[in-house]
C-alpha positions, 0 to 999 in steps of 0.5 A: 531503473526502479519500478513499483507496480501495483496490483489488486484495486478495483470496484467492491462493496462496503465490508468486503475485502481487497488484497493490494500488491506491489512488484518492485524491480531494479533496486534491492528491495530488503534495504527498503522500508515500504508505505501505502499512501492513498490519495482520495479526489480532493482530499490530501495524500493520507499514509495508510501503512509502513513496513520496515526493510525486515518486516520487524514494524509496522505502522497503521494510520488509525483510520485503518488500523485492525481492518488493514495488514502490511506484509512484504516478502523480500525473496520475491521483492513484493508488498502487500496490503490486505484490506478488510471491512472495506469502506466507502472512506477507504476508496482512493488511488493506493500507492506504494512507495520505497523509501531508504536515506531520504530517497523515495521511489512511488509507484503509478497507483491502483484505485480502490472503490468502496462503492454498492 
């Protein structure tokens, strides 16, 4: 059974930093290309973040890019997210999600709020 954990969310103010992780079970995690997708209340799913299985690409949405770092390390199977010069924009619930042929596996989500 594949599971996607995540980590890291929670309350901080405008300019601060989080650090997001997912902890990926049951399935073989280098094979994977992961993403960060974020969904605010009312608002469309935004894909934040992508990683290739060998960590050779990444990819940014440009709402994020030079304040975020995707990162995954494939011995301990788990994907980061640092999050930099936080803002009150950026609050959502924070999803991770492998993906591989089509076939996407999501994780349950941790909420971010950018808030003083």
């Amino acid at each position: 059974q594949v599971q996607l954990v995540e980590s890291g969310g929670g309350l901080v103010q405008p300019g601060g930093s989080l650090r997001l992780s997912c902890v990926a079970s049951g399935l073989t995690f280098s094979n994977y290309a992961m993403r960060w997708y974020r969904q605010a209340p009312g608002q469309e799913r935004e894909l934040v973040a992508q990683i290739t299985a060998a960590a050779g690409y990444t990819n940014y949405a440009d709402s994020v890019k030079g304040r975020f770092t995707i990162s995954r390390d494939n011995a301990k199977n788990t994907m980061s997210l640092q999050m930099n010069s936080l803002k009150p924009e950026d609050t959502a619930v924070y999803f991770c999600v492998a993906r591989l042929l089509g076939k996407e596996f999501w994780g349950q989500g941790t909420q971010v709020t950018v808030s003083s």
